[in-house]
N, C-alpha and C positions, 0 to 999 in steps of 0.2 A: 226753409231756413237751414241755416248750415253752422251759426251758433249754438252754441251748447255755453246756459248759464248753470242751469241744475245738475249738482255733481251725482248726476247716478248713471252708469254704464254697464255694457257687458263687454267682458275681455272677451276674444275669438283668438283663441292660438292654432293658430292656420300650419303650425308645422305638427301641431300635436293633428291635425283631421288626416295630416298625408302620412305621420306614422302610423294612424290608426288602420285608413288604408292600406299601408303595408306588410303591416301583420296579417289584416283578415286576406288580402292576397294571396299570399305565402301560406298559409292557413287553409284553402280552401284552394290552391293548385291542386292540377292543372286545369281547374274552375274557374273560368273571368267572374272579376267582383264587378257589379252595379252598384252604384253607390246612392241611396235612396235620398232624395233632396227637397221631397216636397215640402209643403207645408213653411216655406222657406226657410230653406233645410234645419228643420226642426225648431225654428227660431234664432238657427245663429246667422245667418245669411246666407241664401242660395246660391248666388255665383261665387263669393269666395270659397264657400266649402267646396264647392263643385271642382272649382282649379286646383283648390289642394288636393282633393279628392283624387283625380286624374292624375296628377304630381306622385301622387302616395303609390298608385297601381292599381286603381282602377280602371275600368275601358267601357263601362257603361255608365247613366245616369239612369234614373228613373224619378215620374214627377205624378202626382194625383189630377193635375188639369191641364189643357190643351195651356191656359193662360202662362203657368208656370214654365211650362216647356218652352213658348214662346219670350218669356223675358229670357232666358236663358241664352235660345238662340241671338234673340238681339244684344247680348251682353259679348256676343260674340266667340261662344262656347259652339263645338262643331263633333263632340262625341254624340256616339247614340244615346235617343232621349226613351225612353220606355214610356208610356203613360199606362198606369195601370188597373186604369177601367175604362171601360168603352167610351168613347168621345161624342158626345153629344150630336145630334145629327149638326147643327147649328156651326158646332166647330170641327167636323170635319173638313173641311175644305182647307181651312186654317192649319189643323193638324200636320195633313199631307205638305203643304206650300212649306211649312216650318222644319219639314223630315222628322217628324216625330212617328216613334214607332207605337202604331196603334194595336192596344190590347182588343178583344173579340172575343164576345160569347153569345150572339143570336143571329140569327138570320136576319133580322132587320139592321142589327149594327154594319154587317157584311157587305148588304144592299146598299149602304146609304155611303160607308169607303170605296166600292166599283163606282155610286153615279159620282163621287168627290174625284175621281181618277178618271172620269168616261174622257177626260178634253186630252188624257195624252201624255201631259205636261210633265207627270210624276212618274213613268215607265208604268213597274210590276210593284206593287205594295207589298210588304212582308210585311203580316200582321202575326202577332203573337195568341194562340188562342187559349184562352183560361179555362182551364175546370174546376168544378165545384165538387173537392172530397170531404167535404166536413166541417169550411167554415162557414159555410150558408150566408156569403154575404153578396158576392157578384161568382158569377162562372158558371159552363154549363153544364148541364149533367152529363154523367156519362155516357149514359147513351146515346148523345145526340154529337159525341167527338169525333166519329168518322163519317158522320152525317155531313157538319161543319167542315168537318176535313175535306169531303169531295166537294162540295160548294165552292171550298175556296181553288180548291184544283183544276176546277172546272168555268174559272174567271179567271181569263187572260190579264185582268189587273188587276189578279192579288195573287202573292207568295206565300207561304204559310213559312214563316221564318221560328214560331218555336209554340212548343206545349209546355203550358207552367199550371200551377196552386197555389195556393197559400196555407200556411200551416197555422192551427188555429191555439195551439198549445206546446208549442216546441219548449216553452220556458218553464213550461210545469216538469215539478219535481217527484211527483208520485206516482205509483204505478196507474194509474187508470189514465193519465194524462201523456203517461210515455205509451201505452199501450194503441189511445188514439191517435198519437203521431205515428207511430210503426202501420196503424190502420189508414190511415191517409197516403202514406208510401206504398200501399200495396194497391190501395185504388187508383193512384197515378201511374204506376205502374201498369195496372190493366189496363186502363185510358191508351195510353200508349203502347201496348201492344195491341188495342183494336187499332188503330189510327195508323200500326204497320203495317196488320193483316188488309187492314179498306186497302192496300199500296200507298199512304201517303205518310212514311217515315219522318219525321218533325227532327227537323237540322240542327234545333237546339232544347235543349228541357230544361227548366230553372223552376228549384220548389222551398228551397233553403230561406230564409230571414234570416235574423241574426241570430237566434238565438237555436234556431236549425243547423247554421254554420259553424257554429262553434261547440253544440252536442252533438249532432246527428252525422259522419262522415258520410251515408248513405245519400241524406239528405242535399249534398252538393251539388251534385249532378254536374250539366254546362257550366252552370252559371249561378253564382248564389247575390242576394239584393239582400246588402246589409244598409238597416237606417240605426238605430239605437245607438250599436256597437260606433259606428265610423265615428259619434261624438262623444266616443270617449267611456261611455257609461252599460257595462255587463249588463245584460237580461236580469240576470241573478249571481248573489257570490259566488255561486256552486258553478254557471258557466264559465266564470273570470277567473275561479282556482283551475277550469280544466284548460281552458285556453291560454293560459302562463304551464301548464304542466305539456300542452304540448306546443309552442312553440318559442317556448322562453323568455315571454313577453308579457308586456299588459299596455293593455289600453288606456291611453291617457285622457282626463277629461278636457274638453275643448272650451267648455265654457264656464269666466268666472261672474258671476255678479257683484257690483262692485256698487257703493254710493262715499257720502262723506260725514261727520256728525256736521252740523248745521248749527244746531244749540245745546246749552249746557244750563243746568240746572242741581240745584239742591232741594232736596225736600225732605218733609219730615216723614217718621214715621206714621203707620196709617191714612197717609194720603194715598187715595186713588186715582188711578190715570186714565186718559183716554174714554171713548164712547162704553158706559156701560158701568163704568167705573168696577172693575169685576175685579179686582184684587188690590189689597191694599199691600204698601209697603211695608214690609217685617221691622226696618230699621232708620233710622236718617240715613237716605241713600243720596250717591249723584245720578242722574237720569240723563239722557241723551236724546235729543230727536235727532229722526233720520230720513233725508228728503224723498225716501219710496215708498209704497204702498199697493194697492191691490189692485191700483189701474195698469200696475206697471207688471203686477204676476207675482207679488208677494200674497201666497192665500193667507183671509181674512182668518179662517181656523188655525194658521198656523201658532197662534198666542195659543190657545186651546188645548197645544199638547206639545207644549214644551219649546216653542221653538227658539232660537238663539243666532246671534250672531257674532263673527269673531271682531274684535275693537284692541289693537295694539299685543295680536295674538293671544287676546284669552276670549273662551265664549261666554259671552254676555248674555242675560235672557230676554225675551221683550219683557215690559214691565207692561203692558196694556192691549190690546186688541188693535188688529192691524188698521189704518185707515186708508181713506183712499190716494192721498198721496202720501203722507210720513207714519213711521213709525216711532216709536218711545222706547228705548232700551234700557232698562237697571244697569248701571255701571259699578253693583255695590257700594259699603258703606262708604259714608265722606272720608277722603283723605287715605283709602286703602288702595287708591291705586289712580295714576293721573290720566284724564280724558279731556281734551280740548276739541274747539270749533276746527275742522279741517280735518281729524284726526280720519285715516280710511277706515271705513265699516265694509268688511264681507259678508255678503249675505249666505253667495254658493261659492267657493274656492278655497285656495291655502293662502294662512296669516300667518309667519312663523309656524311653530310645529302642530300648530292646528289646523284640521277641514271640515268644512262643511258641504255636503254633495247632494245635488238633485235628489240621488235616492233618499237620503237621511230627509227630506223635505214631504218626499213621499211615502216613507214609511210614518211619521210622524204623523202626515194628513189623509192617512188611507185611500191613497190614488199612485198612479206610477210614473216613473221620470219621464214617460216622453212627454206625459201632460202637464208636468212641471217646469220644463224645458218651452213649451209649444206655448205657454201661458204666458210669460215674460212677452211684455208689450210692448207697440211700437214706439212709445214713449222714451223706452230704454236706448240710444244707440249702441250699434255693435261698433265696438273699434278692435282693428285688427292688430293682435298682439303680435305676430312675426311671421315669416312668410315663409313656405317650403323653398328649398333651395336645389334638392335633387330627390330622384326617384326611391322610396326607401326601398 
């Protein structure tokens, strides 16, 4: 269906993703940026971020499943796709047929890309091989790097096109957390100098995320794979004040959530609202509902610590516990300030001189913006607020 009765949306400002793009470019020269999309692309949509993405200065993508890589290619996107864990035997065949660049860390993943490539069709495969310095989740150990390394050297159809990691604490602020990211740089670095001594020098190295890219200049390397950052939203303040101190910029956010009041209401004081009835009203208030809820990725805890929304640019609080489709907002006492049916309610963006942002959503609910960002449901349409026009 392609009607939209219920007023709740998300804004995508598709010029804010290709200037985001172009700072962390600029940023992290003469380093190509990937522009990380999975997950469809964090929840604001895959293929438009991705075109602005590329628009902005990017020259890679990268995606978490063969499936993902595939809607892409068939949306008719033809930059390199990253996948960044090994490809299930299943969708190997798929992978390769789609030019998705497969990531690699066992001997059987290795196996199962040579028989996917035995008919021909696809040339020399360049796969990317991961090691594993410290975030123990996919990749190989080290010592099995130049092992992999000649395996793959010694299969006419496959390339070794790069050595990469992933950093497990780049956004930590304290010394034990800066110390193990300096400690994961120096194991990638021995990785790769065994992987020259075997003779098989790796063409490209990528270890930076975002918040690698924007603290660590070491960290850059070839190639850095920013996801967080490209939508707008710092790792942390302390990355966002350095990366405006060094290239005069800042990150814009890409996404606003957006609904409409629905109903309007007065009531008395001490009436309680909502499932639970968990607080009562201080005064004769007007109240609000608001047609989103927790199906949609408003968290249900968010009543619980405070959370708020901006209604004709002031913040409003909820007055009740989130539901699964609407919400109940205090609009203060009667007659101290006017709220009608149609009136815009922001949940995540700017109302007049106020904002509300992903992180404030996540600091408030003790979890972090990419999960606040990724949790916003399909329920929500993304409408694209304006389109890249040239390369920033």
């Amino acid at each position: 269906m392609t009607e939209r009765w219920r007023p709740a949306w998300a804004e995508i400002d598709l010029a804010a993703v290709a200037h985001n793009a172009g700072v962390l470019a600029r940023l992290a020269a003469p380093a190509a940026l990937c522009a990380v999309v999975k997950a469809d692309g964090y929840g604001h949509g895959a293929q438009a971020v991705s075109e602005a993405a590329l628009e902005g200065g990017a020259s890679w993508l990268a995606v978490a499943l063969v499936e993902e890589g595939v809607m892409l290619r068939e949306a008719g996107i033809d930059a390199p796709i990253l996948l960044l864990s090994e490809p299930p035997v299943e969708g190997m065949a798929e992978a390769l047929a789609r030019r998705l660049v497969p990531t690699v860390y066992t001997r059987h993943g290795l196996k199962s890309i040579s028989r996917a490539a035995a008919d021909g069709r696809f040339g020399s495969v360049a796969v990317h091989l991961k090691v594993d310095t410290g975030m123990h989740r996919v990749g190989c150990d080290a010592a099995e790097v130049p092992v992999l390394g000649h395996a793959i050297a010694g299969d006419e159809r496959l390339l070794l096109g790069a050595l990469w990691t992933h950093l497990a604490v780049a956004d930590g602020g304290d010394r034990a957390d800066r110390a193990f990211t300096t400690l994961q740089l120096e194991r990638f670095d021995t990785a790769r100098a065994a992987l020259v001594a075997a003779g098989y020098p790796p063409p490209m190295t990528h270890v930076a995320n975002s918040a690698g890219t924007i603290g660590m200049a070491a960290a850059r390397q070839d190639m850095v794979r920013c996801g967080i950052a490209l939508y707008g939203v710092a790792p942390t303040p302390e990355l966002a004040g350095r990366l405006e101190a060094e290239t005069g910029d800042r990150l814009r956010p890409v996404l606003s959530l957006r609904s409409r009041v629905s109903f309007v209401r007065d009531l008395d004081a001490g009436e309680r609202l909502s499932y639970g009835r968990r607080r009562p009203l201080e005064e004769r208030s007007t109240v609000a509902t608001v047609p989103i809820g927790y199906a949609d990725g408003v968290p249900r805890r968010l009543f619980d610590h405070g959370g708020e929304v901006l209604i004709r640019g002031l913040r409003r609080p909820l007055a009740g516990v989130v539901t699964m489709d609407q919400i109940i907002v205090d609009c203060g006492p009667v007659g101290s300030a006017p709220v009608e049916e149609g009136d815009e309610v922001v949940l995540i963006g700017r109302q007049g001189q106020e904002e509300i942002t992903a992180t404030e959503w996540a600091d408030r609910t003790g979890t972090i913006s990419y999960e606040v960002l990724c949790a916003i449901g399909p329920r929500v349409p993304r409408l694209g607020r304006s389109a890249p026009t040239s390369r920033a």
